[in-house]
BALOBA-1460 file (C-alpha; in Angstrom, 3 decimals):
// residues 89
<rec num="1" residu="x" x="0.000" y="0.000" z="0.000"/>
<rec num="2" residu="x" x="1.360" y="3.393" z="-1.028"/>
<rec num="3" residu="x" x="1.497" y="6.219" z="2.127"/>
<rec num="4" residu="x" x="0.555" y="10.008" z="1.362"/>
<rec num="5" residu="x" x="2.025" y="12.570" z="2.567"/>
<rec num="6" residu="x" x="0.406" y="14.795" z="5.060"/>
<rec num="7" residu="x" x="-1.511" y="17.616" z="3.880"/>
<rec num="8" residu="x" x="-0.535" y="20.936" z="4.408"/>
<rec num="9" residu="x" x="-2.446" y="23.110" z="7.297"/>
<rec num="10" residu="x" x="-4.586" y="25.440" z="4.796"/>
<rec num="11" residu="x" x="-5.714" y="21.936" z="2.743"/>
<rec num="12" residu="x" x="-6.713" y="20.771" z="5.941"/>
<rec num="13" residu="x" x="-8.309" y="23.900" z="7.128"/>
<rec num="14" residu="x" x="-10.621" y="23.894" z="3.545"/>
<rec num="15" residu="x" x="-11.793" y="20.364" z="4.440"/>
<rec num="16" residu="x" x="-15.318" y="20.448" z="6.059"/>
<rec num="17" residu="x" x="-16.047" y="19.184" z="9.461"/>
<rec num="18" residu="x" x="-17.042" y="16.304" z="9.195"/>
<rec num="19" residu="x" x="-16.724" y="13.581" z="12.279"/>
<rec num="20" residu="x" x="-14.597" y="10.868" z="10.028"/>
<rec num="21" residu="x" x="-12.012" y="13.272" z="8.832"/>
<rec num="22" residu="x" x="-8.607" y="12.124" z="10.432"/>
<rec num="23" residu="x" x="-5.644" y="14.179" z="11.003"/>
<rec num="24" residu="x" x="-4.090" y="13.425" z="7.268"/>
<rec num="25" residu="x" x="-7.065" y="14.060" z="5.740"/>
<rec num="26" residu="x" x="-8.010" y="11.108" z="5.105"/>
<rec num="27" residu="x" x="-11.224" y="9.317" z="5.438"/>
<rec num="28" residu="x" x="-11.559" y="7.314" z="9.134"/>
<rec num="29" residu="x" x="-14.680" y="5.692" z="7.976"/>
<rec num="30" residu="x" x="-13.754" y="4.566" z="4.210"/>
<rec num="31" residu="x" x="-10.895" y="4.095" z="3.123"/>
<rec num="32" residu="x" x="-9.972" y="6.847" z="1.232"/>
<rec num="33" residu="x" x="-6.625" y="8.665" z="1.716"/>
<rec num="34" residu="x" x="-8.404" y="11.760" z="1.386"/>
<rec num="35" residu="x" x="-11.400" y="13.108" z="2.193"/>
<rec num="36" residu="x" x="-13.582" y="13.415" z="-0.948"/>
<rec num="37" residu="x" x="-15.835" y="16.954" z="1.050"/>
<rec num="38" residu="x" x="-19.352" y="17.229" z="1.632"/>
<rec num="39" residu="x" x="-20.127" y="15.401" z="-1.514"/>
<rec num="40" residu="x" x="-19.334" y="11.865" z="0.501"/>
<rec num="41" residu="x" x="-22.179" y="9.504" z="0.988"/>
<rec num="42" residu="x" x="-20.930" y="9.276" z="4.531"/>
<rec num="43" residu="x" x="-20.222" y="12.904" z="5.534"/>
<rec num="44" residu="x" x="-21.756" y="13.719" z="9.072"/>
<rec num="45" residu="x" x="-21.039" y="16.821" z="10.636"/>
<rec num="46" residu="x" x="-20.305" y="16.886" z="14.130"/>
<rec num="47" residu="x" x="-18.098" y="16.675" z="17.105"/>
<rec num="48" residu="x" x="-15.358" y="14.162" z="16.890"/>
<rec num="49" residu="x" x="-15.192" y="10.975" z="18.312"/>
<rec num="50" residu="x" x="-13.097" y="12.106" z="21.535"/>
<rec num="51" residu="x" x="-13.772" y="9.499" z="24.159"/>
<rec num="52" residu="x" x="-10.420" y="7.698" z="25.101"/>
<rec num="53" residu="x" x="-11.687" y="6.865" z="28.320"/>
<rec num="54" residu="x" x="-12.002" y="2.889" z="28.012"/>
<rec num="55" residu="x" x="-8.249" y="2.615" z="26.004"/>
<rec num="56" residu="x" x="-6.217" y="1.324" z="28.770"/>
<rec num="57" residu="x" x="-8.223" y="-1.044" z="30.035"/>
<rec num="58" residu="x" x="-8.057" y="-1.926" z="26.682"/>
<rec num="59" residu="x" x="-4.691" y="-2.403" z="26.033"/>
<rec num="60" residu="x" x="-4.930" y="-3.780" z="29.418"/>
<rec num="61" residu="x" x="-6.634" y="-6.939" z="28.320"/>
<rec num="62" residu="x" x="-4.537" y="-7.709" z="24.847"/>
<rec num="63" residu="x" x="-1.664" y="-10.499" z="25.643"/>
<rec num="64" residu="x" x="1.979" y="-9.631" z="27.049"/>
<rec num="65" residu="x" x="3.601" y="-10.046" z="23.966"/>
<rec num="66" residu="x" x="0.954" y="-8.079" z="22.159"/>
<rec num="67" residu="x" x="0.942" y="-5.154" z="24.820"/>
<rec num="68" residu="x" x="5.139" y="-5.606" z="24.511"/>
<rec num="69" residu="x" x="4.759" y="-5.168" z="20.740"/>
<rec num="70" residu="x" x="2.640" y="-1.552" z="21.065"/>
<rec num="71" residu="x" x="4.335" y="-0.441" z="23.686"/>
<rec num="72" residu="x" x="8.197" y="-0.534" z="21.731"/>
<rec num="73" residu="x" x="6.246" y="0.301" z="18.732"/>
<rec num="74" residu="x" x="4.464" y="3.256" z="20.070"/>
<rec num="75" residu="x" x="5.822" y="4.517" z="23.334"/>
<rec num="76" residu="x" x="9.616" y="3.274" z="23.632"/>
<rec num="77" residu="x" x="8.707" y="0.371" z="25.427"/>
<rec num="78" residu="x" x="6.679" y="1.823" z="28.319"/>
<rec num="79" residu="x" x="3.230" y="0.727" z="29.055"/>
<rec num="80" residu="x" x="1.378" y="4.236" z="29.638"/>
<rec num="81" residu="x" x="-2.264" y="1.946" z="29.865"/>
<rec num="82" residu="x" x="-0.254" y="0.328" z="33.282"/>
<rec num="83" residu="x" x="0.340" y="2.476" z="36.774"/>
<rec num="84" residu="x" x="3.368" y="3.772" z="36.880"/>
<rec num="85" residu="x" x="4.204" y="2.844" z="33.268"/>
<rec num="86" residu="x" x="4.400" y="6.233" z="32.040"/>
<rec num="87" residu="x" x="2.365" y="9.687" z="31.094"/>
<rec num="88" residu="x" x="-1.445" y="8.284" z="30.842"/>
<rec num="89" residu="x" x="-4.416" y="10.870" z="28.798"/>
């Protein structure tokens, strides 16, 4: 699969707001690698999905070497989702 770039900040800005868009400006709910504008079957304005509340009990219940794997992928090998493992959201 081919990665795109990042869009610049006034591409992004011209987007509308639309509740799938993610922060490449891309399409969260299709997968498009960018957002096609109100003209999408699936556009629905409104607030972003924001609640992260539930992700570390999550992470919590994956297996050790799966939690190992996202943690050195994602957070140089600390385990935020744990206490003491690091800065939590």
């Amino acid at each position: 699969m081919r990665k795109h770039s990042p869009i610049g900040d006034e591409e992004m800005l011209s987007l509308p707001d639309c509740r799938f868009l993610n922060e490449k400006g891309g399409c969260e709910r299709l997968s498009f690698p960018r957002c096609t504008g109100e003209k999408c079957t699936f556009f629905s304005p409104g607030e972003h999905i924001t609640d992260l509340s539930g992700w570390k009990s999550r992470l919590s219940l994956l297996s050790e070497e799966e939690q190992s794997r996202i943690a050195k992928k994602y957070y140089g090998g600390k385990r935020p989702w744990k206490d003491g493992g690091g800065d939590g959201v």
